[in-house]
C-alpha positions in Angstrom: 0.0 0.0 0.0 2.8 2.3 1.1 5.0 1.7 -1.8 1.6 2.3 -4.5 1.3 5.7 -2.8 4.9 6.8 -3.4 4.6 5.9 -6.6 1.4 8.2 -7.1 3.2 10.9 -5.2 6.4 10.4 -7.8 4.2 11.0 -11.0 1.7 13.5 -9.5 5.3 15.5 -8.0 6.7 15.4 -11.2 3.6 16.2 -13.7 2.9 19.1 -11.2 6.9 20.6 -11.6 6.4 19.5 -15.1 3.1 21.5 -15.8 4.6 24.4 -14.3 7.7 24.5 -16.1 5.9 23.8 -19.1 3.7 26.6 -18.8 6.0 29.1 -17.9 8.6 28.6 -19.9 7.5 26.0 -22.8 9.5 23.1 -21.8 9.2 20.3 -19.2 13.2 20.1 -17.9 15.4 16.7 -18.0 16.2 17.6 -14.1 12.5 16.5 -13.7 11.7 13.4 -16.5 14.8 11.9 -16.1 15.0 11.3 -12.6 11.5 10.0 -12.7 12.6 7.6 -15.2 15.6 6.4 -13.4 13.4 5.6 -10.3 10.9 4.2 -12.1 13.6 1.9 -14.0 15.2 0.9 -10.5 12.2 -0.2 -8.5 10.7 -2.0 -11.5 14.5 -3.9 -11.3 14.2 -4.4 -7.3 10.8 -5.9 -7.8 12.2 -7.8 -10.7 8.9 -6.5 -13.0 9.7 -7.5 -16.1 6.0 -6.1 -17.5 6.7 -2.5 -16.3 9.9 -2.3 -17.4 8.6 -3.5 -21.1 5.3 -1.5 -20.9 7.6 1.4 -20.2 10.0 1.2 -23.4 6.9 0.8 -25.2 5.7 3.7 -24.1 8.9 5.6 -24.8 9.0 3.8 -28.4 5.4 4.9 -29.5 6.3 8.7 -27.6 9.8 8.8 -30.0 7.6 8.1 -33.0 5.0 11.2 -32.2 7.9 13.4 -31.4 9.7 12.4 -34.4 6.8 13.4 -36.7 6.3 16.8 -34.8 3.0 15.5 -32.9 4.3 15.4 -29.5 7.4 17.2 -27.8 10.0 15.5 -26.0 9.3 16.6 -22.3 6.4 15.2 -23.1 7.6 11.9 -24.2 10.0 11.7 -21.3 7.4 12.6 -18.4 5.2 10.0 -20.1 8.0 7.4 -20.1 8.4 8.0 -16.7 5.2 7.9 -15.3 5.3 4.1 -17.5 8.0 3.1 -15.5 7.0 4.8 -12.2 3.3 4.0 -11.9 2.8 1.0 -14.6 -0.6 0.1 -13.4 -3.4 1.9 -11.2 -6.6 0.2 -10.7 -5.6 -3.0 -13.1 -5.5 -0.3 -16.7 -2.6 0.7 -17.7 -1.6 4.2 -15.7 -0.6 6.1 -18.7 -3.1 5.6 -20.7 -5.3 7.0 -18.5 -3.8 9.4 -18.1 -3.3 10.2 -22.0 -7.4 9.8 -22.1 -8.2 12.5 -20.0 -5.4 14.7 -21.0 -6.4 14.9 -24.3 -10.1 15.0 -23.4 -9.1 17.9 -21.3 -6.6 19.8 -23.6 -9.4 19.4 -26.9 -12.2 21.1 -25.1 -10.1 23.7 -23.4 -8.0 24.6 -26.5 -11.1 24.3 -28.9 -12.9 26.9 -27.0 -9.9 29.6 -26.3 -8.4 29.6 -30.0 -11.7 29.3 -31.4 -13.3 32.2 -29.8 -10.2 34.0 -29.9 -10.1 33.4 -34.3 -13.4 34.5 -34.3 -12.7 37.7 -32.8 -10.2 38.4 -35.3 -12.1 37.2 -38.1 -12.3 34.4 -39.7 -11.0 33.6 -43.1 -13.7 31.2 -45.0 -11.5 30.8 -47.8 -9.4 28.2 -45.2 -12.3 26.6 -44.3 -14.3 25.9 -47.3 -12.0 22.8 -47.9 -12.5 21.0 -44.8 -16.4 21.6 -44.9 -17.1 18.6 -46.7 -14.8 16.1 -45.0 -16.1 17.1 -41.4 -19.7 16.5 -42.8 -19.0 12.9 -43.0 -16.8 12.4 -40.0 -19.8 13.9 -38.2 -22.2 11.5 -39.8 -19.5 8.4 -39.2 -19.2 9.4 -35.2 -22.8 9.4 -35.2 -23.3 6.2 -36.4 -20.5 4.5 -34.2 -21.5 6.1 -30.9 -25.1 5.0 -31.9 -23.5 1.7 -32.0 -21.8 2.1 -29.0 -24.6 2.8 -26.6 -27.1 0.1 -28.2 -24.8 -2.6 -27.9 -23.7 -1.0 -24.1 -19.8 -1.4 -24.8 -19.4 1.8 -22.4 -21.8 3.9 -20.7 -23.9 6.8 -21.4 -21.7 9.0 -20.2 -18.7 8.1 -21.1 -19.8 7.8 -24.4 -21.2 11.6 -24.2 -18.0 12.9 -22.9 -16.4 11.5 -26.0 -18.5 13.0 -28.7 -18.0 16.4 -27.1 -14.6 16.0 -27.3 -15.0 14.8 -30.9 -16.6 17.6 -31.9 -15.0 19.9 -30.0 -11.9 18.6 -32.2 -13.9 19.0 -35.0 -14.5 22.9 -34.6 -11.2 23.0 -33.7 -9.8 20.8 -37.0 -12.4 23.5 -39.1 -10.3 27.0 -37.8 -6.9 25.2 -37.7 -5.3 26.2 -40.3 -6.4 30.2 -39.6 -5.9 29.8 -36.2 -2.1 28.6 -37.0 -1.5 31.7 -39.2 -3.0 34.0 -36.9 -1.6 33.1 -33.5 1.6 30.8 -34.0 3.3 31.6 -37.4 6.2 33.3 -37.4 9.4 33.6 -39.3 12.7 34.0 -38.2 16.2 33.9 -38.8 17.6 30.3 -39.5 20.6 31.1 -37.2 18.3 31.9 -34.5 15.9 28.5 -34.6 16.0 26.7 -31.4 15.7 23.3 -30.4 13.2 21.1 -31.6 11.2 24.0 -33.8 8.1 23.0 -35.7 8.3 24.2 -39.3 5.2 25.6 -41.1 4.7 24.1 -44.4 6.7 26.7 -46.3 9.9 25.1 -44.5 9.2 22.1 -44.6 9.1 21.9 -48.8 12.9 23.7 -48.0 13.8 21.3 -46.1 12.8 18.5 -48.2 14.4 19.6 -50.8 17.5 18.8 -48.4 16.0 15.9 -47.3 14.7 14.1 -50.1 14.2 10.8 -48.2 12.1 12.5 -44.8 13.1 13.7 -42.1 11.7 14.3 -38.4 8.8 16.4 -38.2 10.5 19.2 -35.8 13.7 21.2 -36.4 17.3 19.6 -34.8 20.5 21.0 -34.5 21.3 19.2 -37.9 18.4 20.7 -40.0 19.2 23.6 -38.7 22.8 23.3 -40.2 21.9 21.9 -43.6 19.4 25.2 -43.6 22.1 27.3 -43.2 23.8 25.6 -45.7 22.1 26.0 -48.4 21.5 29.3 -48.2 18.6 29.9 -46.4 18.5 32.5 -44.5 14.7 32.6 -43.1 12.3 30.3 -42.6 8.7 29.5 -41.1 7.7 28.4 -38.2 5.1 27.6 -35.2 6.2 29.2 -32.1 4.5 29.4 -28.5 2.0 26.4 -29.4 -0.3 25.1 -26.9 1.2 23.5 -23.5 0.5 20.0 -23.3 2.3 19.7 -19.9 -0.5 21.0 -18.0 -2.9 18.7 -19.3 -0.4 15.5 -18.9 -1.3 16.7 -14.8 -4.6 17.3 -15.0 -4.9 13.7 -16.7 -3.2 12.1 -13.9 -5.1 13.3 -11.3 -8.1 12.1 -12.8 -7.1 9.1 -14.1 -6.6 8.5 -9.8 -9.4 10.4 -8.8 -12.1 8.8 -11.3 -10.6 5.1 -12.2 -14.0 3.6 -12.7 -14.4 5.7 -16.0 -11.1 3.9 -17.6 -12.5 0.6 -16.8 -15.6 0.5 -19.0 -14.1 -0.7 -22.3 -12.3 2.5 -23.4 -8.6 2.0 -21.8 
């Protein structure tokens, strides 16, 4: 009992420095994920758990493979690695996927809202939108079928089920005004000397950069993209800069993937 409870307090500690860090500054510090991971690593070898030391590299593996495509950043990866090896299982579900679950729930509706209301007080351009119309029409229509299908053949409750289709099409409304909301709020472009780690490029870069790259690269901007950049001759580029914190919503997820386990065990997670 004693030893379950420090390992709650380890991953709520960290998420909370995490958060913070992560909201004040943008990133979520190695002097917090890495310790958590070396814990995490060395009680799972005390204990001899073979299954939380595997469900954590998985965890890292799948995180590595957002972050290389740009999707997720790497404090993020790292505090979610650790929490893997830290708190493997809660409630017999897997911790951190739980976790995940209501973080994303929680950062779709919040971030929906703001930058939507936010575009639309600036004024939205239709001609981004027009596009998208169509192909929202029918994921609309294909949610409504399945979460029909859901709740008459009582795979997960009521509830649960409504709390997903909000966050669907809250997503939705947020997929519609992305692409303005991008341009308006996080598009900027700077000098190539002056790109930091781990930038996300804006389309406009990223055909430069494939044109250096012809066989892919990671979807963010390293210290060696940056080089080959600078190169070739380019001397500005675009890029998304001061983009939504996750961190605060990988807390928020944890505390109520321990606060509300019952939700995570109805055929979702």
């Amino acid at each position: 009992m004693e030893l379950i409870l420090l390992r709650q307090a380890l991953v709520l500690i960290a998420s909370a420095v995490g958060s913070y860090t992560d909201f004040k500054t943008g990133l979520i510090n190695d002097w917090i994920t890495l310790p958590l991971i070396g814990i995490g690593i060395l009680l799972n070898l005390i204990f001899f758990d073979l299954n939380s030391l595997l469900l954590g590299l998985i965890v890292f593996v799948l995180g590595y493979g957002s972050y290389y495509l740009g999707k997720l950043g790497g404090g993020d990866v790292k505090l979610f690695t650790g929490m893997a090896f830290v708190l493997p299982f809660f409630e017999g579900k897997i911790f951190v996927l739980s976790a995940l679950f209501f973080a994303a729930i929680s950062s779709v509706i919040f971030y929906s809202v703001f930058y939507s209301i936010k575009y639309l007080r600036k004024g939205i351009e239709f001609e981004l939108i027009k596009k998208k119309i169509p192909l929202v029409l029918i994921t609309v229509l294909l949610f409504v079928f399945y979460f029909w299908f859901v709740i008459e053949s009582s795979f997960v409750s009521i509830e649960l089920t409504a709390l997903i289709f909000c966050t669907v099409l809250f997503g939705l409304i947020f997929f519609i005004f992305e692409e303005g909301i991008r341009k308006e709020f996080f598009l900027k472009k700077i000098k190539t000397n002056e790109l930091e780690e781990d930038e996300v490029p804006a389309p406009q870069t990223i055909e430069e950069i494939k044109k250096i790259f012809p066989l892919g690269f990671k979807g963010v901007i390293g210290k060696k993209e940056k080089q080959e950049l600078i190169k070739a001759g380019i001397t500005k580029v675009f890029v998304y800069r001061d983009l939504p914190k996750f961190g605060p919503f990988i807390f928020i997820g944890s505390v109520l993937a321990m606060i509300l386990p019952p939700i995570t065990l109805l055929g979702v997670i």
